[in-house]
N, C-alpha and C positions, 0 to 999 in steps of 0.2 A: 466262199473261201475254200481252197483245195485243203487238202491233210498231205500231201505230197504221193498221193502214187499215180502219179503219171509216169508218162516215158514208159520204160524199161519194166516198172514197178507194176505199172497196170499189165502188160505180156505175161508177167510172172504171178498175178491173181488172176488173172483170165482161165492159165493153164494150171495151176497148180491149188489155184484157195482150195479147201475142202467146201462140198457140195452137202447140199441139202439131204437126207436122207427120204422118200418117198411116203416115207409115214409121216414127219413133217406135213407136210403137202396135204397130206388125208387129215391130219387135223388141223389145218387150217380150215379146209373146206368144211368140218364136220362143225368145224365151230362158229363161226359164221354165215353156215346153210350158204357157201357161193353157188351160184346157179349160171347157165349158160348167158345170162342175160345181165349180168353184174359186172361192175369196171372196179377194178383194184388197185391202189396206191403203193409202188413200191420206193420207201424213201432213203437216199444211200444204197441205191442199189447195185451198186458195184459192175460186175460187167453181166449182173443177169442172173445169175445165181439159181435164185428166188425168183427173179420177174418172167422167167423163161417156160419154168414147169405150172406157175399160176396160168399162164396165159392158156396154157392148153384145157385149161378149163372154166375160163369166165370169156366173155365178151370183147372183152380190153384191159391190156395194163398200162399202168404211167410208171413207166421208171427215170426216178430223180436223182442225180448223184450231182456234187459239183464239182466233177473232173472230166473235163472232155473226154481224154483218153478211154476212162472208166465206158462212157457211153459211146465211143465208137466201137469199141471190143466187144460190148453186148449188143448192138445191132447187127455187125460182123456177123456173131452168134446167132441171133435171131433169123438171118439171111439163108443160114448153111443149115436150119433146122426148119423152115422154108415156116418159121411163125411171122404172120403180118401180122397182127393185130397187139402187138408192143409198139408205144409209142416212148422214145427216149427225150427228156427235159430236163436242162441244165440248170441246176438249182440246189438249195438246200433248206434244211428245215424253218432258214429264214425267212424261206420264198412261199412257204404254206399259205399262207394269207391268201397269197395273191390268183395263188394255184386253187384256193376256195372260191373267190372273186369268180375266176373265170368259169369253172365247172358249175357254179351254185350250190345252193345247199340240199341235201340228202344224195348225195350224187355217187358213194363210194358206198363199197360192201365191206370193202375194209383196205385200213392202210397197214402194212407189214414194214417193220421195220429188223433187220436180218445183221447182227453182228456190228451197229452202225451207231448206234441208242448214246454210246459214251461219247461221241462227237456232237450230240443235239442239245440243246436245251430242255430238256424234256420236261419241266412242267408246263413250259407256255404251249411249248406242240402240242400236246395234252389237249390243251384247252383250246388253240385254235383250228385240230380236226375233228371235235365232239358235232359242231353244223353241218360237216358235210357227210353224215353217214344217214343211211338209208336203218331204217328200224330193225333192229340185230345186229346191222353192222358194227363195227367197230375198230380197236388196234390189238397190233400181236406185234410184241419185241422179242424177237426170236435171237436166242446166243447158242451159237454153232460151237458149244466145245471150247474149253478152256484151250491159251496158246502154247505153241509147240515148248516152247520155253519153261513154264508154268504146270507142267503134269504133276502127276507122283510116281516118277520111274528115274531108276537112275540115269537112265541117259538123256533125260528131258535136264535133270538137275545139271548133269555135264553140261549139254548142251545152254543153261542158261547161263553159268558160271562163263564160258567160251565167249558167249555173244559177249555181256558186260565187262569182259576182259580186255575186246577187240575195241566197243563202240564206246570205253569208259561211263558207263552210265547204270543206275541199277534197272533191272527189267520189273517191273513192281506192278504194273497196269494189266489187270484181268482184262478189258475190251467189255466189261461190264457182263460179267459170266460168275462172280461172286456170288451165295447165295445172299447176302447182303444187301448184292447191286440190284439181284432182285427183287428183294422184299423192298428198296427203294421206290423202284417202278413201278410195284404194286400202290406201292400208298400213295404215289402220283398218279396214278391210274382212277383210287378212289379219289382221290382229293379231285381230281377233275370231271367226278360226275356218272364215271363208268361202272356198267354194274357185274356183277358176275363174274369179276376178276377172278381167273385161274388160270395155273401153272400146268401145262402138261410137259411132261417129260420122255424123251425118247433116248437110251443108251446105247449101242455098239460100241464092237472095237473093229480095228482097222488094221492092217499092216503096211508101214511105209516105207518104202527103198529109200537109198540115200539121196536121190535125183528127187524123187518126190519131196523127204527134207530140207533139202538145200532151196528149193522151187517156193514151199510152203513157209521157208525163212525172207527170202528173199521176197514174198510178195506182202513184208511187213516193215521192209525196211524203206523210211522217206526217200526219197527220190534224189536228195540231195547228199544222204548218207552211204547212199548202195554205192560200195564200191567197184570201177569202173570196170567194163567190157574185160579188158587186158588183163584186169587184177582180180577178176573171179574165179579162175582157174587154183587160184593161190588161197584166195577167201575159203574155198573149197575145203581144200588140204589142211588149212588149218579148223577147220571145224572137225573133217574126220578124225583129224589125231587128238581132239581132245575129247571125241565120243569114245566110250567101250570099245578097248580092242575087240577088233574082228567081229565086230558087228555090224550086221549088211541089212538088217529089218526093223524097225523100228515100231511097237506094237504100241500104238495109243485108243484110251477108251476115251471115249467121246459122250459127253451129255448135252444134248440138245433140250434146250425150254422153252417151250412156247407160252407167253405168257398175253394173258388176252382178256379185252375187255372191251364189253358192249352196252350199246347204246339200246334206252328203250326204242 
């Protein structure tokens, strides 16, 4: 079942989501020892994000979304970065089972799952990837950063009052970036058997242009909601006038968590 970002929606996280930070990366790898000879499960993987920069360091990746779009953009990606060794498969966390079936069991170093976690089921997934990992393997639900909407700045505040203004609806959904939502994942994490649950955290800040904003908004809006080609010029306009006058930068801090757990 899609989440709606196709079309238009998927172009605009292609080019615009925020990107993984490299240390990321480094702890993924440090914490489940990836090694050149390891295949890694990327679930909801968007258009590569995450599945892109693992892949330059294991064997093989599977990335899993269940949005066409999602997965022709990250091949695209993959092509123009000249990585063979991602494989893209249309699915989602429903389809694990079957995606165990076919690889068998001990067969992953780890499944990653990158800003995606609040669309999964996530006790059963739990439970139905603990067979297929190889001994230390395991999972990491990585949350990219609280959304654009949801900071602690006032022009994030503007800007969420603006959005629920437009699309009448409240903006309330972290994307599962609460510490809360964490300590959630955690106890589903023990509850199904993983050991060594821990959180690492990585922080920066960023500075965003307004193109980047508008880009970063737009790659969160359904597909059915984003208003049309003709009418974004307009959508535009009215979001700038309701940020901070004469504000052309937009500074957000970002926490990244990698939250991870392994298998004897």
């Amino acid at each position: 079942m899609t989440q709606g970002f196709s079309g238009d929606v998927a172009g605009y996280y292609a080019k615009y989501r925020r990107g993984y930070p490299p240390e990321a990366v480094d702890a993924l790898q440090a914490t489940f020892g990836l090694q050149a000879d390891d295949a890694v499960l990327d679930l909801g993987c968007g258009t590569g994000q995450l599945a892109l920069p693992l892949a330059r360091r294991v064997r093989a990746v599977i990335g899993m979304d269940p949005e066409p779009d999602m997965l022709r953009l990250a091949g695209e990606a993959a092509a123009r970065q000249g990585i063979g060794n991602a494989t893209w498969v249309l699915g989602a966390d429903s389809d694990v089972p079957a995606l165990g079936a076919l690889l068998g069991q001990r067969s992953l170093a780890m499944t990653v799952i990158g800003n995606a976690l609040h669309w999964m089921r996530h006790d059963e997934l739990f439970r139905a990837l603990v067979p297929m990992f190889r001994p230390g393997g395991g999972i990491a639900a990585v949350a990219n950063g609280t959304p654009l909407w949801l900071q602690d700045s006032t022009w994030s505040r503007a800007l969420r009052a603006c959005l629920e203004g437009h699309f009448g609806t409240s903006l309330e959904a972290s994307c599962g970036t609460r510490p809360e939502d964490r300590d959630r994942y955690a106890q589903a994490l023990d509850a199904a058997g993983f050991e060594r649950v821990q959180e690492i955290v990585i922080e920066y800040s960023d500075e965003l242009s307004f193109d980047q904003l508008m880009g970063g908004i737009c790659s969160a809006i359904p597909a059915d909601k984003l208003p049309e080609s003709k009418n974004r010029p307009a959508f535009a306009e009215y979001v700038q006038q309701s940020l901070p006058a004469g504000q052309s930068s937009f500074t957000e801090h970002v926490k990244v968590s990698v939250l991870a757990g392994r298998v004897g």
